[in-house]
C-alpha positions in Angstrom: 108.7 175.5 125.4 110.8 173.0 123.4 112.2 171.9 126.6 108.5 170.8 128.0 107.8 169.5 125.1 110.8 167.1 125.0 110.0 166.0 128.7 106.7 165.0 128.2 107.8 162.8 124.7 110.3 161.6 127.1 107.8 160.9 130.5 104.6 159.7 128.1 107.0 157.6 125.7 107.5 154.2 127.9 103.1 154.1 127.7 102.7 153.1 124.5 105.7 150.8 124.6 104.1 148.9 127.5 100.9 148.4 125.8 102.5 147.6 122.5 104.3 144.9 124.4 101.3 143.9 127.2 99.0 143.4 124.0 101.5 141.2 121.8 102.2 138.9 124.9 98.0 138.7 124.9 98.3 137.8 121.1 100.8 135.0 121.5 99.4 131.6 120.9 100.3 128.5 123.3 101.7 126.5 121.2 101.6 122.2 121.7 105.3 121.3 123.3 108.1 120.1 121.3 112.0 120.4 120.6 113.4 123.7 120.8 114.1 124.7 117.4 117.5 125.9 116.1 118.5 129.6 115.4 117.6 130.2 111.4 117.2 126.1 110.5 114.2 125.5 113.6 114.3 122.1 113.5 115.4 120.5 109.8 117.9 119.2 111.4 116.0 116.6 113.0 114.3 115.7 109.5 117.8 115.2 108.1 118.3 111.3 109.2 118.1 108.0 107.3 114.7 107.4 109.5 112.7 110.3 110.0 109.9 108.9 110.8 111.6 106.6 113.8 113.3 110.3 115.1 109.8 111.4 115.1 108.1 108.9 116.8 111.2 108.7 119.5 110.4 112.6 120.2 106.6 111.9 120.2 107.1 109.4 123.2 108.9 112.8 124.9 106.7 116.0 123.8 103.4 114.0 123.7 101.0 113.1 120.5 100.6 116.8 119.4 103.8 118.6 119.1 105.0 122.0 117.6 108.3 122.5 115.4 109.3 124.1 112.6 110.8 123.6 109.1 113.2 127.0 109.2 111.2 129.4 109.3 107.7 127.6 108.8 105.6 126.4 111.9 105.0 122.4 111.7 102.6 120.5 113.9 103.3 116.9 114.6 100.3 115.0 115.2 101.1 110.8 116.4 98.1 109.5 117.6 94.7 108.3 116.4 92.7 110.6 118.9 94.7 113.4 117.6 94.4 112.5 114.3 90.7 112.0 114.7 90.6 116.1 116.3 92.7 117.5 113.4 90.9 115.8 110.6 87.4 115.5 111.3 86.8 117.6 115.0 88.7 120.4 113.4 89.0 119.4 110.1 88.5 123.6 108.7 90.9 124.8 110.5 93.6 122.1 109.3 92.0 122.4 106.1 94.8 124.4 104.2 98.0 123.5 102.4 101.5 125.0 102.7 102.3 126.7 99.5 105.1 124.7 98.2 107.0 125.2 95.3 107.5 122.2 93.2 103.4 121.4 94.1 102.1 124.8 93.2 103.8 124.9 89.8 103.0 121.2 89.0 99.7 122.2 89.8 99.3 125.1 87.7 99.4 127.5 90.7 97.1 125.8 92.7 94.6 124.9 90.3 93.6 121.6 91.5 92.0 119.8 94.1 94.8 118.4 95.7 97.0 121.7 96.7 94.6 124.4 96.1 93.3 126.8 99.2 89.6 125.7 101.1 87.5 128.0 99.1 84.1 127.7 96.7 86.1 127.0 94.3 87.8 124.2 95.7 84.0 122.4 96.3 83.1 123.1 92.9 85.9 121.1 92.0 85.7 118.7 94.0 82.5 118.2 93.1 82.8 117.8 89.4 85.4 115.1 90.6 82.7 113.4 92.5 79.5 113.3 90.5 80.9 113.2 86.8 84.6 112.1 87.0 84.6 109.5 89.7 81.2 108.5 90.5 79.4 104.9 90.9 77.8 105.3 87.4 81.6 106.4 86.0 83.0 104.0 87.6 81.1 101.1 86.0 81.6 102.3 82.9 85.2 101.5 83.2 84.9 98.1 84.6 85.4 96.4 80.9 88.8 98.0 80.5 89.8 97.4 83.8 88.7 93.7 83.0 90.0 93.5 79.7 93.9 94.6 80.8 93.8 92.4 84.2 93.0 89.3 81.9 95.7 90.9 79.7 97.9 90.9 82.6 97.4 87.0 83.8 97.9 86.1 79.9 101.3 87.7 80.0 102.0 86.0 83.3 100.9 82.8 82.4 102.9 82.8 79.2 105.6 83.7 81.3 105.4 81.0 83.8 104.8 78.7 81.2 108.5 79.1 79.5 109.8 79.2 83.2 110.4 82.6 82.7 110.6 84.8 86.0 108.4 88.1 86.5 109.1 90.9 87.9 105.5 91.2 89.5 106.8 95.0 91.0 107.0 96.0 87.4 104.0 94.2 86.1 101.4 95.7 88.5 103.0 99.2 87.6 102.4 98.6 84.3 98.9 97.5 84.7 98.8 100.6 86.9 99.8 102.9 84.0 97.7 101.3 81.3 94.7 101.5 83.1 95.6 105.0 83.6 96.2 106.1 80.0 93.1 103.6 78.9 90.8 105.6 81.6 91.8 108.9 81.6 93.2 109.3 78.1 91.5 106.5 76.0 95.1 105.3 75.2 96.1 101.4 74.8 98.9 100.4 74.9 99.5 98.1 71.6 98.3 101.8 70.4 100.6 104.3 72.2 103.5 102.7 74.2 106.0 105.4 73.7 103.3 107.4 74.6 103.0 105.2 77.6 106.5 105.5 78.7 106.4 109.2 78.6 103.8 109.6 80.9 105.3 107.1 82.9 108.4 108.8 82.9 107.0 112.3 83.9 104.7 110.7 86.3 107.6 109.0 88.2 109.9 112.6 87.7 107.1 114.5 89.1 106.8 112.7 92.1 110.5 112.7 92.6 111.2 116.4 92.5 108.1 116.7 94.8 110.2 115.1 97.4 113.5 117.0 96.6 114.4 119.8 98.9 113.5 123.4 98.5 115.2 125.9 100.9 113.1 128.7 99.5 109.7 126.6 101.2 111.7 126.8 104.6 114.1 129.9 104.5 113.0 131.9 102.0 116.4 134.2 102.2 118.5 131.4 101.0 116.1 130.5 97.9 119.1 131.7 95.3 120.7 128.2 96.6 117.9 126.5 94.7 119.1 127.7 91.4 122.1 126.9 92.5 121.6 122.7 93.0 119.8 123.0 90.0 116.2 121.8 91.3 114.5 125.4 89.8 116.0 124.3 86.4 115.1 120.5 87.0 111.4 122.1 87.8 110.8 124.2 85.5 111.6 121.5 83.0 109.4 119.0 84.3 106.5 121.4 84.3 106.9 122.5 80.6 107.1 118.3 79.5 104.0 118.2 81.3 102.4 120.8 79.8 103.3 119.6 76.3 102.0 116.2 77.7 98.7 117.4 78.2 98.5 120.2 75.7 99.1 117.1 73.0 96.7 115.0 74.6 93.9 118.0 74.5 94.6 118.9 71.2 94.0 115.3 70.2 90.5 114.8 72.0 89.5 118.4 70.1 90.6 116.8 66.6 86.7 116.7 64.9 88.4 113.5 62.7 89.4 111.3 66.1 87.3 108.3 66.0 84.6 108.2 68.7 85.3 105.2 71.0 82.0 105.0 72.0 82.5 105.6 75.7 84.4 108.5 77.0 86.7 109.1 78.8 88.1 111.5 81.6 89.8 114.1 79.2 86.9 113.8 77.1 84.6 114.7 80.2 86.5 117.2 81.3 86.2 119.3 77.9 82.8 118.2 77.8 81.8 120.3 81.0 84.7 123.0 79.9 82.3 123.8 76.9 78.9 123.5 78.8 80.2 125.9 81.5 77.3 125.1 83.3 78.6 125.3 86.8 79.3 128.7 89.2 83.1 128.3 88.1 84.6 128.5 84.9 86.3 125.9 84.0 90.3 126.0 82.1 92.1 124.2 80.4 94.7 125.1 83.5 91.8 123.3 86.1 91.7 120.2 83.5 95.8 119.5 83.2 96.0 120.2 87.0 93.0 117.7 87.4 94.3 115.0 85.4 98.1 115.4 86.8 96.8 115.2 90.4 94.4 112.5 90.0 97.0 109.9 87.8 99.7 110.3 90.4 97.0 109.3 93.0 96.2 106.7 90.6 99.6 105.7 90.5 100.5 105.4 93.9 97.6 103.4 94.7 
């Protein structure tokens, strides 16, 4: 009996092999043409040049405007051309909808917590909609027009002062300062004849976030080697940025809840933001998490720009 039985495991056994297989091949997905990718790195290699972006557009003109790589063990798609562009980002734009969950900007953003970095979901349009209609509308927007006035004519006093003694300005380092106070006037109701250290430290953490955004985590690409991180230090260099931040903002909240802080008459973004924490009006409830990763996301856009 054992004898049959073994004979038929053996004769039926290759059937269920050869569908497992016929039915994975069905599964596999074309993907665009590109460079073959390396054993274990895929194709980092060819992001590890002085010019990138030249290396890309030199492969482009050889795999064509939509091509597939990969970042170790992460699939990349390369997309080089304003038709392309135009299918991934409005045609498609759901399906290209989602962000890669990357270290440094999921802890900088309180796990996902803002609009930036966080997953296509309802609560990604509920934030984005309190951006829209209380933080950044027309009406909002206006309402900030005499500081923004009042530190540009600040700005062309300085100058002109300047140019006056024959002085020469750095106009790099004047327009990022004009960046910044606008910032912490806007967002924070800061000035800066009132809170210049205050101004340099978010500055500082401003310019230290973005930088350790563009450092180099193996554990995004091959998760296996994510011990080297801790190794370079970058874990460490994160984890310290993050908890400045927090004590940033923490300090900055904890100000704008004092009952004794004098009312500046028009309020501001932090100010905003609490106001609709306490409402709690909307389908989602609001944290102070969702404010801090709000206001981190939306100075460093302010900042680059």
């Amino acid at each position: 009996m054992i004898p049959l039985l073994l004979a038929a495991v053996i004769l039926f056994l290759p059937v269920p092999i050869i569908l497992f297989f016929s039915n994975r091949r069905k599964r596999v997905v074309q993907s665009p043409p590109g460079p073959p990718p390396l054993p274990f790195i895929g194709n980092l290699h060819q992001f590890a040049t002085s010019n990138p972006h030249i290396n890309l557009w030199r492969l482009a003109n050889k795999y064509g405007p939509l091509m597939s790589m990969k970042l170790g063990s992460k699939p990349l798609l390369v997309v080089s051309s304003p038709r392309m562009a135009k299918e991934a980002l409005k045609t498609h734009d759901l399906v290209f909808s989602g962000r890669p969950r990357l270290l440094a900007q999921y802890k900088l953003s309180y796990n996902a917590s803002d609009i930036a970095y966080s997953p296509y979901s309802d609560s990604w349009r509920e934030l984005r909609k309190i951006c829209i209609l209380h933080l950044l509308s027309s009406k909002q927007v206006l309402s900030f027009r005499p500081v923004r006035e009042d530190e540009v004519f600040r700005m062309i006093k300085n100058l002109s002062v300047r140019a006056s003694s024959g002085e020469v300005a750095d106009l790099s380092f004047t327009m990022a300062a004009l960046t910044r106070t606008l910032i912490c006037r806007i967002a924070f109701g800061k000035k800066n004849d009132e809170a210049g250290s205050e101004h340099r430290r978010f500055h500082e953490l401003m310019i230290e976030s973005q930088a350790i955004k563009g450092a180099l985590f193996l554990s995004d690409y091959i998760p296996s080697l994510g011990w080297v991180d801790k190794l370079t230090g970058v874990i460490s260099r994160l984890d310290k940025i993050c908890k400045d931040s927090d004590e940033f903002y923490q300090e900055l909240i904890d100000e704008h809840l004092d009952p004794n802080r004098p009312n500046s008459g028009n309020p501001d973004l932090l100010d905003l933001l609490i106001q609709l924490k306490e409402e709690n009006s909307g389908p989602i409830h609001l944290t102070w998490n969702h404010i801090k990763a709000i206001l981190m996301v939306s100075n460093i856009f302010n900042l680059l720009c």
